[in-house]
N, C-alpha and C positions, 0 to 999 in steps of 0.2 A: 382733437378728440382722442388724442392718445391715451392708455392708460383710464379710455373708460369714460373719461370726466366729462362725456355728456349726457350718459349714459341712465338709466330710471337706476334708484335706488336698488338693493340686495332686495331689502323689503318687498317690492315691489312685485317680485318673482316668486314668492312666499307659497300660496296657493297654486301654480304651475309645479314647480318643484315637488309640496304636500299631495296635487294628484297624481305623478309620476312615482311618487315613493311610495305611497299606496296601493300602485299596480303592481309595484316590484313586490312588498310587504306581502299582500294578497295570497303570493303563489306560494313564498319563502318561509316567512315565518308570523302567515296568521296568527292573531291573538297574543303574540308573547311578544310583540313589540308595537308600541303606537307610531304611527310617521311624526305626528308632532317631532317626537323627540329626534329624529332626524333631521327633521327639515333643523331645528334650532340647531344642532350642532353644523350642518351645512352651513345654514346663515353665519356663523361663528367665524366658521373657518374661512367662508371667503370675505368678510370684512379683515379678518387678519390676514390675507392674501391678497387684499386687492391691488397693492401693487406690485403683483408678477403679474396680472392681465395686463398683455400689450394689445391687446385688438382692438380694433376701431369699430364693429358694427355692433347690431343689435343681435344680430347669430352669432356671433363668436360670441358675445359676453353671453350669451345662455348657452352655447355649447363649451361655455366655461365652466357655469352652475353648474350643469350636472355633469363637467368631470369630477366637480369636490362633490356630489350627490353620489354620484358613483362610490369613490372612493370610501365615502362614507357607510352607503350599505354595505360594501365589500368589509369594513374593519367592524362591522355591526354583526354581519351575518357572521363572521371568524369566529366570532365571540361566542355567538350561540351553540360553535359546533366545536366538539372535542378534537378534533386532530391541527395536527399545523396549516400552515397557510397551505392554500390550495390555487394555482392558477388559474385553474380551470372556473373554479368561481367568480374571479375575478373577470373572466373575460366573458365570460356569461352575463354577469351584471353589466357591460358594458354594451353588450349586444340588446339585453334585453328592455337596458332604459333607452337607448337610438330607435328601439321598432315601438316602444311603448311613447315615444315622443312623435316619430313619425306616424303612428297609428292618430294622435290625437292630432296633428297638422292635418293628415288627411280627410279626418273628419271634418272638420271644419272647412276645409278650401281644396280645389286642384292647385296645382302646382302656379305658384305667382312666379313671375322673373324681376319684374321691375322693385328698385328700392322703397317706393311709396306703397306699393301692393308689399313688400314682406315685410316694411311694418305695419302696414294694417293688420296683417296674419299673424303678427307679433301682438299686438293690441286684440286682437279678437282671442286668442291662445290665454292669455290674461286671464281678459273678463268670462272667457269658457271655465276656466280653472275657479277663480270665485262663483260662480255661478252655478259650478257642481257642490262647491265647501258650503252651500245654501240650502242644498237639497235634504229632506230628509234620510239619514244613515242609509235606510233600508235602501230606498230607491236611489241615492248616488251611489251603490254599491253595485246596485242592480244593475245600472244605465253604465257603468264604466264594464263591468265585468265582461257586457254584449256587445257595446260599440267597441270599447280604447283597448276590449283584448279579443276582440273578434269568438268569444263564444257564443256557444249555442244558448237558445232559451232555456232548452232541458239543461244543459250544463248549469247554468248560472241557477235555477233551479235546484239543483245538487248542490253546488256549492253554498248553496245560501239555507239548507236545507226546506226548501220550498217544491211545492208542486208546481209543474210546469206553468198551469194557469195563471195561478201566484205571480211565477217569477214575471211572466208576459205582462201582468198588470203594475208591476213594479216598473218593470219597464215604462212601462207606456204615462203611469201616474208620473211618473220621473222626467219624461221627455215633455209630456205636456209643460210642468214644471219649470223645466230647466228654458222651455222658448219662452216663457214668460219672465223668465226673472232677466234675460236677456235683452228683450224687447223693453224691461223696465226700464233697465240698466241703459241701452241705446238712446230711451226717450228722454233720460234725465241731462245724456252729455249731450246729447245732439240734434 
């Protein structure tokens, strides 16, 4: 299994990666960049890198994705901003997609050890990430903004330029949503 080769397709991580860049996108540079075009340029680069992944699991090949994720908001967000490279950016981005991936782990499951348990968590992180790309805008913007970045109702509110009640109903129309599309999703493989 060296080098990957048993590993699910790039594709496959498409939607995980698109809700991660969308968290990072969110705080950085709302509105003036879509994640699509990230995530394709990510996917890009690591089909033309894929073999410099030596890892052998299912964590290392996604904690592979988002070091070329990383890298890629880091030369994204360069662009946006007028002065030279910035370090500090850099390691920011790299901080903030680990707590934005571990925020979404956490939601989903406590802490697994065994290999069969972290690819289930791997399989469930998946079908969680399609499963938000399903939702309607408002409310997968809602349900990620509360759960995968830990804000408040009132914040996400503010952010979304909604009244609190609003956001709370976003939320909640978003959660109901999303257990259902999941429950579909489970009933169809299994």
């Amino acid at each position: 299994m060296t080098g990957g080769d048993a590993l699910k397709p790039i594709e496959s991580y498409t939607e995980y990666l698109r809700l991660l860049a969308r968290m990072q996108l969110a705080s950085q540079l709302r509105g003036k960049l879509d994640a699509s075009d990230v995530i394709q340029q990510t996917v890009m680069q690591a089909h033309a890198r894929r073999d410099q992944f030596h890892g052998k699991t299912e964590e290392e090949w996604i904690g592979w994705l988002r070091t070329i994720l990383a890298n890629v908001l880091t030369s994204t967000m360069r662009a946006y901003r007028t002065g030279a490279r910035d370090i500090r950016l850099e390691r920011s981005i790299d901080a903030c997609l680990e707590e934005s991936a571990s925020r979404v782990e956490e939601w989903l499951v406590a802490s697994q050890s065994s290999p069969s348990l972290q690819a289930s968590r791997h399989e469930e992180l998946i079908r969680l990430a399609g499963a938000l790309a399903l939702l309607p805008a408002e409310q997968r913007e809602a349900v990620e903004l509360h759960h995968l970045q830990g804000r408040t109702v009132a914040e996400v509110g503010a952010v979304m330029g909604r009244t609190r009640p609003a956001a709370m109903g976003l939320i909640f129309r978003g959660l109901k949503r999303l257990r259902e599309l999941l429950d579909e999703d489970r009933d169809s493989h299994g």
